[in-house]
N, C-alpha and C positions, 0 to 999 in steps of 0.2 A: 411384058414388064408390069411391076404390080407397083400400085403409089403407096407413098406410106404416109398414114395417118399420125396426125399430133392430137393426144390427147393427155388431157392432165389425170392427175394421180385417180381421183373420184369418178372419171370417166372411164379407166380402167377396169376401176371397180364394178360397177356397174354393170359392164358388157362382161365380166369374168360370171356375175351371177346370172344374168341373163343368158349368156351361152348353156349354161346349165338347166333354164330353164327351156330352150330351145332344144336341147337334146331331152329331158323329158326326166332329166335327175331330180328337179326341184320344181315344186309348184311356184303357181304367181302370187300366192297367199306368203309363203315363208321367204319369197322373193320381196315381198313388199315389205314383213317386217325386216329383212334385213338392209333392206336400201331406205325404211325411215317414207317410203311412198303407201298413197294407197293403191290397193288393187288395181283399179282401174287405170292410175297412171302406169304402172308396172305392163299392162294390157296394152297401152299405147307405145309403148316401147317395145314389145316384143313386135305388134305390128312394122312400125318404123324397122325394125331389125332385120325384120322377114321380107322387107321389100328392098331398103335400101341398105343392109348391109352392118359392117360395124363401124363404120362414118354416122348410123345412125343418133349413137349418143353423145357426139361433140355438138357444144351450143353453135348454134345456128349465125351466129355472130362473131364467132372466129375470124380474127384476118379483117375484120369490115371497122368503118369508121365508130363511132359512138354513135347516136343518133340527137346524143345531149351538147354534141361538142359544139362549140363558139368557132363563130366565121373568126377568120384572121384578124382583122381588124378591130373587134370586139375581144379579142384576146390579146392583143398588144395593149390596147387602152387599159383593161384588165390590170395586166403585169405592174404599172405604175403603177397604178392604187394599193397592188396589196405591196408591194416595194415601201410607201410612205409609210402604210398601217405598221407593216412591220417596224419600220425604222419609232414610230412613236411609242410604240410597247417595249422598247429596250430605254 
């Protein structure tokens, strides 16, 4: 049974140019100016690709918390404040 991947539109992308560069249609050079990277990150993603697959260009962070997010408690006290702010700007 094969799992399936979620990737967004630009992650797509990405592994469409890279699989072409993985078969040997386009260099890592005209891969880079079309993904907007330089060579070298273009180089680390075909590695990543080569090892672990095309799960390789979904961010890393998928699915996981924020690492910026507010304990509960600090986000309830939170909520009232911008609750007043608001009410006084109207």
């Amino acid at each position: 049974m094969e799992s399936r991947i979620e990737m967004s539109q630009h992650e797509r992308d990405v592994l469409a140019v890279m699989n072409r560069v993985l078969l040997g249609e386009r260099t890592q050079s005209e891969a880079a100016g079309l993904l907007h990277l330089s060579e070298r990150q273009v180089r680390r993603i075909q590695r990543r690709l080569e090892a672990e697959g095309d799960g390789a260009v979904v961010h890393r962070l998928r699915g996981r918390p924020s690492n910026r997010q507010l304990s509960g408690k600090l986000r309830e006290r939170g909520r009232g404040k911008r609750d007043v702010t608001n009410i006084d700007r109207l």
